[in-house]
C-alpha positions in Angstrom: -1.5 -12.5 -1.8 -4.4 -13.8 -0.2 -5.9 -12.4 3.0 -4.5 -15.3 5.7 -0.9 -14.5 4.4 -1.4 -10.5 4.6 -2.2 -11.0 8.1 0.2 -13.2 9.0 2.5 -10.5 7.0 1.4 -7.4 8.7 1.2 -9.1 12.3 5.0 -10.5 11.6 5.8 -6.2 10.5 4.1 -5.3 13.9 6.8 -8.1 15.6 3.3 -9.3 17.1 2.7 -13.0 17.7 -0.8 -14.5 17.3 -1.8 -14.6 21.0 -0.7 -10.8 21.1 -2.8 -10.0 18.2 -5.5 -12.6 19.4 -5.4 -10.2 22.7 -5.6 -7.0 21.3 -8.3 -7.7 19.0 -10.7 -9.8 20.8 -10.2 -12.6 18.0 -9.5 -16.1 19.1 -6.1 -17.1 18.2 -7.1 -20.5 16.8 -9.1 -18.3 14.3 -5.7 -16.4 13.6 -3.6 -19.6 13.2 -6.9 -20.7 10.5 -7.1 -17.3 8.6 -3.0 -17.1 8.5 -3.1 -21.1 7.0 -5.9 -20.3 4.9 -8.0 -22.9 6.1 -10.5 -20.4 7.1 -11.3 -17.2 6.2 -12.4 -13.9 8.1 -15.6 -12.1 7.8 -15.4 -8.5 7.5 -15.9 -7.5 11.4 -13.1 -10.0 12.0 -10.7 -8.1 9.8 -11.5 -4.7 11.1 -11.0 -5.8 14.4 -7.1 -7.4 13.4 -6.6 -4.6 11.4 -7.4 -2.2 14.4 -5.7 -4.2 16.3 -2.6 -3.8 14.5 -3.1 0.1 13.7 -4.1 -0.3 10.0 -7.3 0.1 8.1 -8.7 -3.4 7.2 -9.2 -1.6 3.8 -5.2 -2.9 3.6 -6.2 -6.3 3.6 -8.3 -6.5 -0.4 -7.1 -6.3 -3.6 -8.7 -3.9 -5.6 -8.6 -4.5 -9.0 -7.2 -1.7 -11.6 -6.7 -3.2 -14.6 -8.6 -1.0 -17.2 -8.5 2.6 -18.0 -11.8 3.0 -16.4 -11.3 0.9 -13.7 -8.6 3.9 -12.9 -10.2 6.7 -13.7 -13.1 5.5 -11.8 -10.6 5.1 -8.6 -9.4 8.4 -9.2 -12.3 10.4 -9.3 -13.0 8.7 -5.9 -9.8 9.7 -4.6 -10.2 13.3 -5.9 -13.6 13.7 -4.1 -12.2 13.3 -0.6 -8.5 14.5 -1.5 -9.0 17.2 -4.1 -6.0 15.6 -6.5 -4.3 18.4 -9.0 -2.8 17.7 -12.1 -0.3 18.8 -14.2 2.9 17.9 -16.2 4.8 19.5 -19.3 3.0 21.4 -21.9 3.4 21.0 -25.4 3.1 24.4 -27.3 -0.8 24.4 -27.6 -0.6 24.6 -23.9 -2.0 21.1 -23.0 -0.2 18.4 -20.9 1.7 16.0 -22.8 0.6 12.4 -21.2 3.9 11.0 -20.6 5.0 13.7 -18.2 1.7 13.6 -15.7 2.2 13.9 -12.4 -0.3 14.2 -9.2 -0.7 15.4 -5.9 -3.4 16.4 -3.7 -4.0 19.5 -0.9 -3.2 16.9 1.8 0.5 17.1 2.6 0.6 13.7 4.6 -0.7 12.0 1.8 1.9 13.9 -0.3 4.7 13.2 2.1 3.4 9.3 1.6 3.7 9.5 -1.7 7.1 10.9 -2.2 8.5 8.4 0.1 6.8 5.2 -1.9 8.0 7.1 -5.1 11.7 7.4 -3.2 11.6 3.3 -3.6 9.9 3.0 -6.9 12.8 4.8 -8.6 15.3 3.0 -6.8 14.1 -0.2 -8.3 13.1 1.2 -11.5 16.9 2.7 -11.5 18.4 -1.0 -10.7 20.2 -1.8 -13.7 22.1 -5.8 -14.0 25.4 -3.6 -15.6 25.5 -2.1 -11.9 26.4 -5.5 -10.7 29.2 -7.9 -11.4 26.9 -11.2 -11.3 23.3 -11.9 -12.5 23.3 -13.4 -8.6 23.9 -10.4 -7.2 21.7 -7.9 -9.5 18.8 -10.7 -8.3 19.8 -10.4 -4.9 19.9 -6.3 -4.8 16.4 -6.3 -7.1 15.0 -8.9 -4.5 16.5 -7.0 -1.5 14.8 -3.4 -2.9 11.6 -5.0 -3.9 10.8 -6.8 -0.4 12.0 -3.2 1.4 9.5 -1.6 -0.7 6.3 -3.7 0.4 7.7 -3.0 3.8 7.5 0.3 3.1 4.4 0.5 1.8 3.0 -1.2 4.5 4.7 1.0 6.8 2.8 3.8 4.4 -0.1 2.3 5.4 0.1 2.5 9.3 -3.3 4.0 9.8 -1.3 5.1 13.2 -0.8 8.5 11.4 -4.7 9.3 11.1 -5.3 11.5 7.8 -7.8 14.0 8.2 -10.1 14.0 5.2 -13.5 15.8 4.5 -15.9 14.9 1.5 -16.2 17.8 -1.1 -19.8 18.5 -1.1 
């Protein structure tokens, strides 16, 4: 999704119109209406200031891309200096994790209370099956439904409302 339609998304979440959001962030509403059309887009001050605007981190509004092993790990071991992530998963009988069964979590229980609430819709999707339903219609229908409930969750997730405390391990 590109950055005019995640504004328009998130300012739509926060029932906000653009003159509201043009008002609370000090951004001209013809320069929302551009950004959301994607006839224009924002600099980086412009998207902190909307993104403040609408309680969220303008970190919300790229798409970091993950899409190799070390991509990952490198993420993770950026997320493990500020949160202190922790490991661990079932052993096999040399006493080392067995890969498929890796879980996480960190030493910050909001983060960890985030997290279990994303997994809570993760699983529901993942445990969406088409013999649950009497029609392919409606197994698209209840997939759709859960999948668009989980962005709005994650968003939700994202409300930088909730400020999480974090220090840098030195």
């Amino acid at each position: 999704m590109d950055i005019g339609n995640k504004i328009k998304e998130l300012r739509t979440m926060r029932k906000m119109s653009q003159k509201q959001l043009s008002e609370l962030s000090g951004v001209s509403e013809g320069a929302i209406r551009k950004y959301e059309a994607g006839t224009r887009n924002p600099k980086q001050s412009q998207l902190k200031l909307l993104a403040n605007a609408m309680g969220m981190d303008e970190f919300i509004f790229f798409d970091i891309v993950v899409d190799t092993p070390a991509r990952i790990m490198s993420l993770l071991y950026l997320l493990d200096d500020y949160l202190d992530f922790d490991f661990d998963g079932e052993k096999d009988d040399d006493g080392c994790i067995i890969p498929q069964s890796i879980c996480t979590k960190t030493e910050n229980s909001q983060v960890n209370e985030r997290l279990a609430k994303w997994s809570i819709m993760k699983s529901a999707i993942r445990n969406t099956k088409r013999e649950m339903y009497s029609s392919e219609e409606e197994y698209e229908f209840a997939l759709s439904t859960l999948k668009k409930e989980c962005e709005d969750v994650k968003l939700r997730l994202a409300d930088s409302n909730m400020v999480i405390t974090v220090e840098k391990k030195l």
